[in-house]
C-alpha positions in Angstrom: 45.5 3.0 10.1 45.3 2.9 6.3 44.4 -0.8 6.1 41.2 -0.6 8.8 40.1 2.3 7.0 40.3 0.3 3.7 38.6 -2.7 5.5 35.7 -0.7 6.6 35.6 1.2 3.3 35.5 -2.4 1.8 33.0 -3.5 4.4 30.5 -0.5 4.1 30.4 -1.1 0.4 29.1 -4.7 0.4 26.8 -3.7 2.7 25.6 -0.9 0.4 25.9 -3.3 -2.3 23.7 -6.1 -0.6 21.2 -3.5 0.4 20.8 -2.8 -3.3 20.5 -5.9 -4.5 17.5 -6.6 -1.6 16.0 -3.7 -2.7 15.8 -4.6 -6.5 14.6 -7.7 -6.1 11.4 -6.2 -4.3 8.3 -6.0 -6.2 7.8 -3.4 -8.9 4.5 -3.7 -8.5 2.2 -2.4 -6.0 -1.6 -2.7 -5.1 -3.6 -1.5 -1.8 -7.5 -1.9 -1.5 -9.9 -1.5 1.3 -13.5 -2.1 0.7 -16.6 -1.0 3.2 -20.6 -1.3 3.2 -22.3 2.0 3.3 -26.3 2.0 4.3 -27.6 4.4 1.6 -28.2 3.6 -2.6 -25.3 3.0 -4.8 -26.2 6.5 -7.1 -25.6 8.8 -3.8 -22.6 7.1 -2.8 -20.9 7.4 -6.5 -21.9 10.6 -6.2 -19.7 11.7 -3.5 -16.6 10.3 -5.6 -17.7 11.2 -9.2 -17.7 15.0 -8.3 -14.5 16.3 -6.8 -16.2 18.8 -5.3 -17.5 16.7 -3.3 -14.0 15.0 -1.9 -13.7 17.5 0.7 -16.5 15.5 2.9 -14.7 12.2 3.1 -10.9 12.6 2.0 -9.0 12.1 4.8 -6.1 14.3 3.0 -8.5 17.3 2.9 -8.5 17.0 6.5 -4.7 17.1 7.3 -3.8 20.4 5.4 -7.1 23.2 6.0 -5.1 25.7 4.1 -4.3 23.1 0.8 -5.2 25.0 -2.4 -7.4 23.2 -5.1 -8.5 24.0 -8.5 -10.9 22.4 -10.7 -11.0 21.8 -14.2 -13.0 19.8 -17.3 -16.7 19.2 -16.9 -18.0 19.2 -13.3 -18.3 15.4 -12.6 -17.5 11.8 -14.8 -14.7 11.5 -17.4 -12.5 14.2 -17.9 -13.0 16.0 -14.2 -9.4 17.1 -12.9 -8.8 17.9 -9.2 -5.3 19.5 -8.6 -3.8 20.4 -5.1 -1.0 21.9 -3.6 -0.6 21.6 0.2 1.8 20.5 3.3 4.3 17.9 3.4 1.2 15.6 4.6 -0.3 15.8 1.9 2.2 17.0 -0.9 1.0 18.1 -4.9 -0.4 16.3 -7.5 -3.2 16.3 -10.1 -6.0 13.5 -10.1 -8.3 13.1 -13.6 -11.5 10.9 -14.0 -10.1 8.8 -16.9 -13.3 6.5 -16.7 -16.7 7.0 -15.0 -19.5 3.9 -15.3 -22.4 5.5 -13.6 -23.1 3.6 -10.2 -20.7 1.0 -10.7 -16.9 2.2 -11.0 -14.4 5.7 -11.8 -11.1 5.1 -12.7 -8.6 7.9 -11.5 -5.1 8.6 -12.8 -3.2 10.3 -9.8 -0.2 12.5 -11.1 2.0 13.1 -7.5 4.5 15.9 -8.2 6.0 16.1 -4.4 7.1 15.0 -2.2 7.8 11.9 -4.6 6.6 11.8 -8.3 4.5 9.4 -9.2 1.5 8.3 -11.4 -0.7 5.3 -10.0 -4.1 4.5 -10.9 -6.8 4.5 -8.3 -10.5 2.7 -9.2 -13.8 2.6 -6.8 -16.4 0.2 -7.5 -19.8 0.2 -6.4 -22.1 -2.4 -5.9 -25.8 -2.7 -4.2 -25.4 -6.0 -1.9 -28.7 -6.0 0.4 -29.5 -2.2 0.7 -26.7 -1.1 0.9 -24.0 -0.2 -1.4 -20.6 -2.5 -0.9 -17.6 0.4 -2.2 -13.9 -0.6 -3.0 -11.5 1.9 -3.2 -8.0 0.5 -4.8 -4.7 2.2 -5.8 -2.0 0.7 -7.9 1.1 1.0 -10.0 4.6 0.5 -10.1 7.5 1.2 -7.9 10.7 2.6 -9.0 14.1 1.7 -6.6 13.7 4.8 -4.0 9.7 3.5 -3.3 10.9 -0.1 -2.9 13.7 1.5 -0.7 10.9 3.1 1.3 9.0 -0.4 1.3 11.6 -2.2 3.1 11.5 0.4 5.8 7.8 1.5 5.9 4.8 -0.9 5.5 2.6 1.1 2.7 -0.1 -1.3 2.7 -1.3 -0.4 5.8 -0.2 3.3 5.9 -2.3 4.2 2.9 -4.7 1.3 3.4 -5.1 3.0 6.5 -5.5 6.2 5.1 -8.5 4.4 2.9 -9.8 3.2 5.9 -10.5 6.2 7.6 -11.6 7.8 3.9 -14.3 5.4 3.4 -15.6 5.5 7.3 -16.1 9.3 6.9 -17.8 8.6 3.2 -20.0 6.3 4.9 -20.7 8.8 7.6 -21.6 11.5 4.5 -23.6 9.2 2.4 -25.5 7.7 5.3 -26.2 11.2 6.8 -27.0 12.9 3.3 -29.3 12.9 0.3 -26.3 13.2 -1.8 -28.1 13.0 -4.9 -26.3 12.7 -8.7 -26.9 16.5 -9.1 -26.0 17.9 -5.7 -23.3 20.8 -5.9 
């Protein structure tokens, strides 16, 4: 009895110790982006990112968690704007801040997750007017420690949050295309 349970001891740690090694050699770093073409000028559509105020039209996370508390600080919109949030499991806490803000054309966001995992990735949205319209990427990188690339191997992240992009930039197109957003709109 005491040599099978050695021998599956000894078995269950190579396995543990193959599954570590697979899971160190993933990438440490990660990068998701979805990009969409919204009918309406490239001001109103930065408009509806550069305020955070405004995030509540199109985030898809404001939707999953009605009761989420938010609080505001720094100057209303652009550089320095901070958005933090506290909510469900769905949608966890964190802190975002508009590190960088290039009217009409790109805001840089550093995104401070305190649960359920901590992390700080970087998320950028560029705008560009391509035949009317405004052409918007949303992207989201940084770098994963061993417990994400754990969660990697088992979960495809790409297109869970790249989904999650998806359905954000739909509903901004909906807003933008439905609005007069305007630069100075509360």
């Amino acid at each position: 009895m005491g040599r099978k349970l050695g021998i599956a001891f000894s078995i269950l740690a190579a396995l543990v110790a193959v599954f570590c090694v697979v899971v160190a050699l993933q990438p440490a770093d990660f990068r998701i982006e979805r990009s969409a073409s919204i009918d309406a000028p490239p001001e109103n559509v930065f408009a509806l990112v550069n305020n955070f105020r405004h995030w509540d039209r199109w985030s898809p996370w404001a939707r999953r968690d009605p009761e989420m508390t938010a609080a505001y600080e720094g100057p209303e919109a652009g550089a320095g704007a901070v958005y933090a949030w506290a909510g469900n499991n769905e949608v966890g806490e964190g802190r975002m801040t508009i590190t960088e803000s290039i009217p009409h054309a790109r805001i840089e966001i550093q995104l401070d997750f305190f649960r359920p995992f901590a992390a700080t990735n970087t998320a950028v949205f560029t705008f560009a007017e391509s035949g009317g319209a405004t052409s918007v990427t949303w992207s989201m990188e940084g770098r994963n420690n061993f417990l994400a690339k754990a969660f990697n191997l088992l979960m495809d992240m790409d297109a869970m949050v790249g989904g999650d992009f998806e359905k954000g930039l739909a509903a901004m197109k909906s807003a933008a295309e439905t609005s007069n957003t305007g630069e100075s709109a509360p």
